[in-house]
N, C-alpha and C positions, 0 to 999 in steps of 0.2 A: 831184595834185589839191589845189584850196586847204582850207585846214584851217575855210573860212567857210562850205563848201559843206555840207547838211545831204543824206543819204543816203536818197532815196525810197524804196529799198527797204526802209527800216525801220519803214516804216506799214503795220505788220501784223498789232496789235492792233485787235479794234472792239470799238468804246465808244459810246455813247449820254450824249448830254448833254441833260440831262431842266431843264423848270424845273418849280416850286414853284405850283401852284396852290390859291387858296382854293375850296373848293366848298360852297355852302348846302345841306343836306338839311333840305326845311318848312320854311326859313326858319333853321334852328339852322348856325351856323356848324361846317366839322367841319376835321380836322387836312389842313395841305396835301399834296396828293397828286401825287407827278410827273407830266409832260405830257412825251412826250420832243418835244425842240426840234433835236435834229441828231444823226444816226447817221453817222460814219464811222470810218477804219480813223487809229491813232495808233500812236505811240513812247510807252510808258510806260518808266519809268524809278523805281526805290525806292531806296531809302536804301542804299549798299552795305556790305559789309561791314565794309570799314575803317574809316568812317565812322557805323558802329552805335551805337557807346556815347555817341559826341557827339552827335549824333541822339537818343540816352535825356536825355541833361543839360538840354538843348532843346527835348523835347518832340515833334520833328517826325518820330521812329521811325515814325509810321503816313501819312507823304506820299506822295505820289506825284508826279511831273513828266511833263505830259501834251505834246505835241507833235503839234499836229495842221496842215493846212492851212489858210491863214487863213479865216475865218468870222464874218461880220458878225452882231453881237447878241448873243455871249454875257456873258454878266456873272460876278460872283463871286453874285450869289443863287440860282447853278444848280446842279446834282447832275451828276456822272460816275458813272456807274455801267461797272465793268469786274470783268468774271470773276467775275459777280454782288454785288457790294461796291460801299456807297455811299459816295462821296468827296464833302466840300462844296468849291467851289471859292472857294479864297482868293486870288489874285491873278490878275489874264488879262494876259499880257503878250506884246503884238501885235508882228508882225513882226520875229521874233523874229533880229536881225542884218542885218537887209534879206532873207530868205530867201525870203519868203513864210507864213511859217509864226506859227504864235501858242502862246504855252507858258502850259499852265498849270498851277498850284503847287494842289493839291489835299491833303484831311486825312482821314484813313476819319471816317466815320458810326458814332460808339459802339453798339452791335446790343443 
């Protein structure tokens, strides 16, 4: 099996990719509030362990690396939400190898 090939079986996680909406209440603008924009099944991947402390030095301890089917329109001003935790999405990076697939590099949402 080529090492380029990405393994369907491993979109097993689901996740919701919500975007950011403004909404007026009487006119008073209030905080934006998700809309989800696309529900399907992913490859999440975190920070591992050998890789943890570097990960602390850099800040990126609370990432995550999403792997989903490709999907037209998402952007980095959208939210993941997985295993109830919100992640902001920082980079979308489409066709990820030529596979079909789109990765994206995501940050927790401080609670």
């Amino acid at each position: 099996m080529s090492r380029m090939k990405f393994d369907f079986s491993k979109l097993n996680q689901p996740i919701t990719i919500n975007e950011l909406k403004n909404v007026s209440n009487n006119g008073n603008p209030t905080k934006p509030h998700p809309v989800t924009f696309y529900e399907c099944f992913a490859h999440v991947e975190t920070v591992s362990l050998k890789d943890y402390e570097t990960s602390i030095q850099t800040g990126t301890q609370h990432n995550i690396k999403v792997f989903i089917r490709n999907y037209p329109g998402i952007t980095n001003k959208m939210q993941i939400n997985c295993n109830g935790q919100d992640y902001n999405i920082n980079q979308v990076l489409f066709d990820y190898r030529q596979s079909g697939f789109t990765v994206l590099i995501a940050s927790e949402v401080t609670r």
